[in-house]
N, CA, C, O and CB atoms as a CASP TS submission, in Angstrom:
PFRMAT TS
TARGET T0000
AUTHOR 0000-0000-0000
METHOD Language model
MODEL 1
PARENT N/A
ATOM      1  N   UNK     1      -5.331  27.425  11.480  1.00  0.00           N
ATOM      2  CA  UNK     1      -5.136  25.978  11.655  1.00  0.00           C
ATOM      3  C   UNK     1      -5.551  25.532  13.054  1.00  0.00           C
ATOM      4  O   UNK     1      -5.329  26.330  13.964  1.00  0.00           O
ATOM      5  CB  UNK     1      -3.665  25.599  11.399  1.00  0.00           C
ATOM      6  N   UNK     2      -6.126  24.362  13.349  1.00  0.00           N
ATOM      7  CA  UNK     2      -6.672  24.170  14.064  1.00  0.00           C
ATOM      8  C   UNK     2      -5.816  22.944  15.103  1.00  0.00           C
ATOM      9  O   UNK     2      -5.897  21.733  14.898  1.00  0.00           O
ATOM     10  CB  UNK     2      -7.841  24.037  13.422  1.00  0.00           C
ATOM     11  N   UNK     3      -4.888  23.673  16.389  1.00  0.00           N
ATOM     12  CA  UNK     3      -4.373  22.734  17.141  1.00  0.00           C
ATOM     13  C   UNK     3      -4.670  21.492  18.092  1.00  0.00           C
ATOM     14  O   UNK     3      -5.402  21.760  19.045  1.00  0.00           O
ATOM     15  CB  UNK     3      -3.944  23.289  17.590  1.00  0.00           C
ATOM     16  N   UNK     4      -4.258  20.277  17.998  1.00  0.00           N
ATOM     17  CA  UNK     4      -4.983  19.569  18.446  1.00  0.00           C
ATOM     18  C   UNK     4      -4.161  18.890  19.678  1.00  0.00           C
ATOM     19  O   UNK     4      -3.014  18.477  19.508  1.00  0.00           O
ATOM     20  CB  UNK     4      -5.509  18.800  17.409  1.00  0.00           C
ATOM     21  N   UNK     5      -4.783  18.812  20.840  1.00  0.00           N
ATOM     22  CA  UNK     5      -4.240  18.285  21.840  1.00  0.00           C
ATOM     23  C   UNK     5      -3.866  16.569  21.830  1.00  0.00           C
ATOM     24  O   UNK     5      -4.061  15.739  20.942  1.00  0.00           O
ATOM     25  CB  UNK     5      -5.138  18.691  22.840  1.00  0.00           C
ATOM     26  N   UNK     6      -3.442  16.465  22.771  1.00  0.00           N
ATOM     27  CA  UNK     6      -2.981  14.957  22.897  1.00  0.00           C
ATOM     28  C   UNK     6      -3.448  14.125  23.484  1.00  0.00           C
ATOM     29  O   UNK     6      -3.122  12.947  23.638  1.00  0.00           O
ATOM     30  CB  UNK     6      -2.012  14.743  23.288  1.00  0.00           C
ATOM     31  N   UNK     7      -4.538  14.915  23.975  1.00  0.00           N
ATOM     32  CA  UNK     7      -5.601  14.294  24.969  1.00  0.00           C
ATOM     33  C   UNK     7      -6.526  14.182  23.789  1.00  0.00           C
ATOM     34  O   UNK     7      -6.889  13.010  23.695  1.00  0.00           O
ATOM     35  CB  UNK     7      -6.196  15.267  26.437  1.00  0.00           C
ATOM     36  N   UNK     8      -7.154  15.088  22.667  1.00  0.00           N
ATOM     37  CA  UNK     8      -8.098  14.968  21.844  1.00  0.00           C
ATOM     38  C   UNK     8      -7.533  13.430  20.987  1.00  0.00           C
ATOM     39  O   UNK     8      -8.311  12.484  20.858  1.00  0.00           O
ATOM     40  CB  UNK     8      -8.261  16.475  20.954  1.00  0.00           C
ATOM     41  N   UNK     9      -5.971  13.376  20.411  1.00  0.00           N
ATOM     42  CA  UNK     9      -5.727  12.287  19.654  1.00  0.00           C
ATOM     43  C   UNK     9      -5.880  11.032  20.006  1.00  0.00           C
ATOM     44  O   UNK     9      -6.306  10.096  19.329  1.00  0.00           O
ATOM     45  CB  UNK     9      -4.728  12.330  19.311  1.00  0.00           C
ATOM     46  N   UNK    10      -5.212  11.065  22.003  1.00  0.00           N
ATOM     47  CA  UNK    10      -5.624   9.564  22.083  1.00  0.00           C
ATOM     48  C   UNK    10      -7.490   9.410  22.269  1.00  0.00           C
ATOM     49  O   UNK    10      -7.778   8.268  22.627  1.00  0.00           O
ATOM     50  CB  UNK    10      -4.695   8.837  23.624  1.00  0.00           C
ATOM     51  N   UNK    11      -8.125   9.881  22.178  1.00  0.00           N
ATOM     52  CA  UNK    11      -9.607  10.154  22.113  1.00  0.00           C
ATOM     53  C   UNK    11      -9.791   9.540  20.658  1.00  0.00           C
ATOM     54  O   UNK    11     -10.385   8.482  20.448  1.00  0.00           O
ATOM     55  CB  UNK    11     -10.095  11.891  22.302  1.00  0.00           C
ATOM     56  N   UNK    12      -9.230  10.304  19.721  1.00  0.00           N
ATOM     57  CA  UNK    12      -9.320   9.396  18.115  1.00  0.00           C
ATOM     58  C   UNK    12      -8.788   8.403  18.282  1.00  0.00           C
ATOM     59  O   UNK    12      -9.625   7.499  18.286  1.00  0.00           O
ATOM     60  CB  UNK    12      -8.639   9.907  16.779  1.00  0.00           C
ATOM     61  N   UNK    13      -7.643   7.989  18.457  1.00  0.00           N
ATOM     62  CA  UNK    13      -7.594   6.577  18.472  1.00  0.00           C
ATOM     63  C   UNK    13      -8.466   6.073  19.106  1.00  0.00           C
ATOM     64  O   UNK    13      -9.406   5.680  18.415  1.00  0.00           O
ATOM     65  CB  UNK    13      -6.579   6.072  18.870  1.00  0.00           C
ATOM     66  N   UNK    14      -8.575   5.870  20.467  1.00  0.00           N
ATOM     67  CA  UNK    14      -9.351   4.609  20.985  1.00  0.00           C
ATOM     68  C   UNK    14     -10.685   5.098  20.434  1.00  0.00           C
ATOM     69  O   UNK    14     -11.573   4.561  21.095  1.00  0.00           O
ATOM     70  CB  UNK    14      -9.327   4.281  22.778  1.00  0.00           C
ATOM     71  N   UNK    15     -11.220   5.942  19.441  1.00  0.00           N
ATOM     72  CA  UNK    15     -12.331   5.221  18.543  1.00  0.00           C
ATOM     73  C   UNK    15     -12.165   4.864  17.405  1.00  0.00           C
ATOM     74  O   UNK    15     -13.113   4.380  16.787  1.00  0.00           O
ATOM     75  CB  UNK    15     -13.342   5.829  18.347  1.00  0.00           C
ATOM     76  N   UNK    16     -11.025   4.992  16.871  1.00  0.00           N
ATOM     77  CA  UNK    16     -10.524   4.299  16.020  1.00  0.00           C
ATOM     78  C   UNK    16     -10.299   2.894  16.305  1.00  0.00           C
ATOM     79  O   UNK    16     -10.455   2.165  15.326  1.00  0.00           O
ATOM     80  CB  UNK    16      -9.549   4.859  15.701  1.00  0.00           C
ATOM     81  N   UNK    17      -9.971   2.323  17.395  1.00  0.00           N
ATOM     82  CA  UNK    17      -9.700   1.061  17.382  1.00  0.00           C
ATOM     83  C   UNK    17     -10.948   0.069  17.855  1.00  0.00           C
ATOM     84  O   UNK    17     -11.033  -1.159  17.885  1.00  0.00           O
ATOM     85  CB  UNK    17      -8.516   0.946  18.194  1.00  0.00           C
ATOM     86  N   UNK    18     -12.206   1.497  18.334  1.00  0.00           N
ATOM     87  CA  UNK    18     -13.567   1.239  18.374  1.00  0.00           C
ATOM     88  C   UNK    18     -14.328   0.504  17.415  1.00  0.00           C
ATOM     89  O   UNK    18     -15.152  -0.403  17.535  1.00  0.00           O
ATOM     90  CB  UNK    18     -14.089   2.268  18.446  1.00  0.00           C
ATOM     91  N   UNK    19     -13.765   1.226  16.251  1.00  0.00           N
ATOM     92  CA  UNK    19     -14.363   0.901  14.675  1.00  0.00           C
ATOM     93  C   UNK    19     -13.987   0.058  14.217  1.00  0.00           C
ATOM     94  O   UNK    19     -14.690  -0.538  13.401  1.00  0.00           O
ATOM     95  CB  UNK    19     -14.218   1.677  13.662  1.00  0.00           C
ATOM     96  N   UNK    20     -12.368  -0.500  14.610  1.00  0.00           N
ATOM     97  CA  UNK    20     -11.633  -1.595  14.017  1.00  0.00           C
ATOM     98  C   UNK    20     -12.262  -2.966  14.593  1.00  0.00           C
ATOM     99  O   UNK    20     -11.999  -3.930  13.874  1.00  0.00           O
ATOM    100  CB  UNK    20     -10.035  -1.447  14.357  1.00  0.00           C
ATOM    101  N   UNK    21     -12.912  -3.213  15.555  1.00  0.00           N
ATOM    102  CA  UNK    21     -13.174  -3.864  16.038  1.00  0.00           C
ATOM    103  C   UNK    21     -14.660  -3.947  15.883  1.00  0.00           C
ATOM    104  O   UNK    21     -15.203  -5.050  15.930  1.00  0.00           O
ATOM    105  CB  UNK    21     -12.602  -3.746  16.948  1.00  0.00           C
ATOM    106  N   UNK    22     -15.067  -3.303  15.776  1.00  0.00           N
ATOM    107  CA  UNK    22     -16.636  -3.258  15.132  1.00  0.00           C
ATOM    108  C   UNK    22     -16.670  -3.709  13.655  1.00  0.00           C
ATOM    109  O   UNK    22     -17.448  -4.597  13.304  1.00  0.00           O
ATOM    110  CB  UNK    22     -17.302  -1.651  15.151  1.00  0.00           C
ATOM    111  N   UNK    23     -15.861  -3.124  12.818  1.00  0.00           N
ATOM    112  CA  UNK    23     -15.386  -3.939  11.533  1.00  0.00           C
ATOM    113  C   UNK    23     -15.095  -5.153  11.430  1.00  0.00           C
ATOM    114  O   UNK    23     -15.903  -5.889  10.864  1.00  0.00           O
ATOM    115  CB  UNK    23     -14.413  -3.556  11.056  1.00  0.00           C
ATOM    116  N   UNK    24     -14.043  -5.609  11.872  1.00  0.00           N
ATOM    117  CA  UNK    24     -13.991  -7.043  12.663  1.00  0.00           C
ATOM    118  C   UNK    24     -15.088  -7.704  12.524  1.00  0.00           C
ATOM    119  O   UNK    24     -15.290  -8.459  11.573  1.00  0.00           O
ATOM    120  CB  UNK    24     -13.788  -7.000  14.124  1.00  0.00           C
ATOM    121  N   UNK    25     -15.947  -7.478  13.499  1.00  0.00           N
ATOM    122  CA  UNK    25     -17.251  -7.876  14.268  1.00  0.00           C
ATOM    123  C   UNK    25     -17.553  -8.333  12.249  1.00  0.00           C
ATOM    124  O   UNK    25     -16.913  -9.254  11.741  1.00  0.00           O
ATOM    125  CB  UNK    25     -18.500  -6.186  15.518  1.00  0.00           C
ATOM    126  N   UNK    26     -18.420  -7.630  11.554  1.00  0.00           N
ATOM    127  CA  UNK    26     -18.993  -7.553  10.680  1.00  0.00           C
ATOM    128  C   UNK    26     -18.377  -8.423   9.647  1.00  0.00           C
ATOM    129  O   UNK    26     -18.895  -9.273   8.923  1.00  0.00           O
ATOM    130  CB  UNK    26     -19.162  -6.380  10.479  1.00  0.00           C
ATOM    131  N   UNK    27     -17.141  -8.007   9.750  1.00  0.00           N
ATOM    132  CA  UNK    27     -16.356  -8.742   8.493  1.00  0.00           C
ATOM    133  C   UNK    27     -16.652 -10.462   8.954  1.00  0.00           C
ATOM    134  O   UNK    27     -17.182 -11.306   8.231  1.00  0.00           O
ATOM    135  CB  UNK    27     -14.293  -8.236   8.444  1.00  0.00           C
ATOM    136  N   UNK    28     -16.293 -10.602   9.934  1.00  0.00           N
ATOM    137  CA  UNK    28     -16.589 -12.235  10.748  1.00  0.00           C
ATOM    138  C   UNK    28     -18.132 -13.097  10.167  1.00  0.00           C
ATOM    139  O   UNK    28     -18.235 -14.259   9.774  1.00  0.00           O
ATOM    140  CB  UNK    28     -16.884 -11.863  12.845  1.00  0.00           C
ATOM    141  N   UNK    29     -19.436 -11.797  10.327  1.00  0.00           N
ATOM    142  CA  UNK    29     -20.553 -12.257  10.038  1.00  0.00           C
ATOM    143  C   UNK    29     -20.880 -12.301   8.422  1.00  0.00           C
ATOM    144  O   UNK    29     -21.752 -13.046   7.975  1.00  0.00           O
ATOM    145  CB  UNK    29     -21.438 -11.497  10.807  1.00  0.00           C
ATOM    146  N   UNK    30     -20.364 -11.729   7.879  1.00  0.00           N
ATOM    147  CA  UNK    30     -20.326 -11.847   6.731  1.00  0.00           C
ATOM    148  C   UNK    30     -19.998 -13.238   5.847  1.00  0.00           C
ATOM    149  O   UNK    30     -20.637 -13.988   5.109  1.00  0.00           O
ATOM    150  CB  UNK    30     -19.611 -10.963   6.564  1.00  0.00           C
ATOM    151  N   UNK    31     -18.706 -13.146   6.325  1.00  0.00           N
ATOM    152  CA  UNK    31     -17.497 -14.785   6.339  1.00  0.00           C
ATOM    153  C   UNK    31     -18.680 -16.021   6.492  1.00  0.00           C
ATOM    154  O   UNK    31     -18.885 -16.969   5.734  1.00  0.00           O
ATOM    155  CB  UNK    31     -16.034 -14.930   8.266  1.00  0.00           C
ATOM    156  N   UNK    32     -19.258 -15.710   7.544  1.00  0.00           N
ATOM    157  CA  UNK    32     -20.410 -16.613   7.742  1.00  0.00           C
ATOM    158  C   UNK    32     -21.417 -16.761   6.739  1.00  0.00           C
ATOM    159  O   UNK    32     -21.852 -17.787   6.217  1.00  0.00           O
ATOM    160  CB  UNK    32     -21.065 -16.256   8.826  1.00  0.00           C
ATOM    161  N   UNK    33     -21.627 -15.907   6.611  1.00  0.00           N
ATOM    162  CA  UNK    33     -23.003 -15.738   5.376  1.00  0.00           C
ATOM    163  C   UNK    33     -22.060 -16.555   4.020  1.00  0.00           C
ATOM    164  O   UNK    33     -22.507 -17.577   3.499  1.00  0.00           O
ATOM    165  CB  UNK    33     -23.573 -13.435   4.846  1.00  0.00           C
ATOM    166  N   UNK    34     -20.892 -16.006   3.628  1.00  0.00           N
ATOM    167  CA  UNK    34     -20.432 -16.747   2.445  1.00  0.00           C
ATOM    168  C   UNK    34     -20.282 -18.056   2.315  1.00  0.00           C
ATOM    169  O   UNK    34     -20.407 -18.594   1.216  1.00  0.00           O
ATOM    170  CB  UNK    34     -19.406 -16.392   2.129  1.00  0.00           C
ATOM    171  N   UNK    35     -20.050 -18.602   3.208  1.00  0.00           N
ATOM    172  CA  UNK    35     -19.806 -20.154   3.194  1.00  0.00           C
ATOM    173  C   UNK    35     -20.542 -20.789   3.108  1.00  0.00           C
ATOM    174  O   UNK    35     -20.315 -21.999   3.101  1.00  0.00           O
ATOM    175  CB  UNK    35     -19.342 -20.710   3.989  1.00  0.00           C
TER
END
């Protein structure tokens, strides 16, 4: 099993919240396109 530090997790998050916000981004332009 493969242990994971706590330094590696907050590393996943803040690209996780990288992506959330890049999603965001997209979902917004989209919204646009539908209307």
């Amino acid at each position: 099993m493969n242990t994971i530090t706590k330094e590696q997790i907050k590393e996943l998050e803040a690209k996780l919240e990288e992506n959330k916000k890049r999603i965001n981004e997209l979902i917004k332009k989209f919204d646009v396109y539908k209307i």
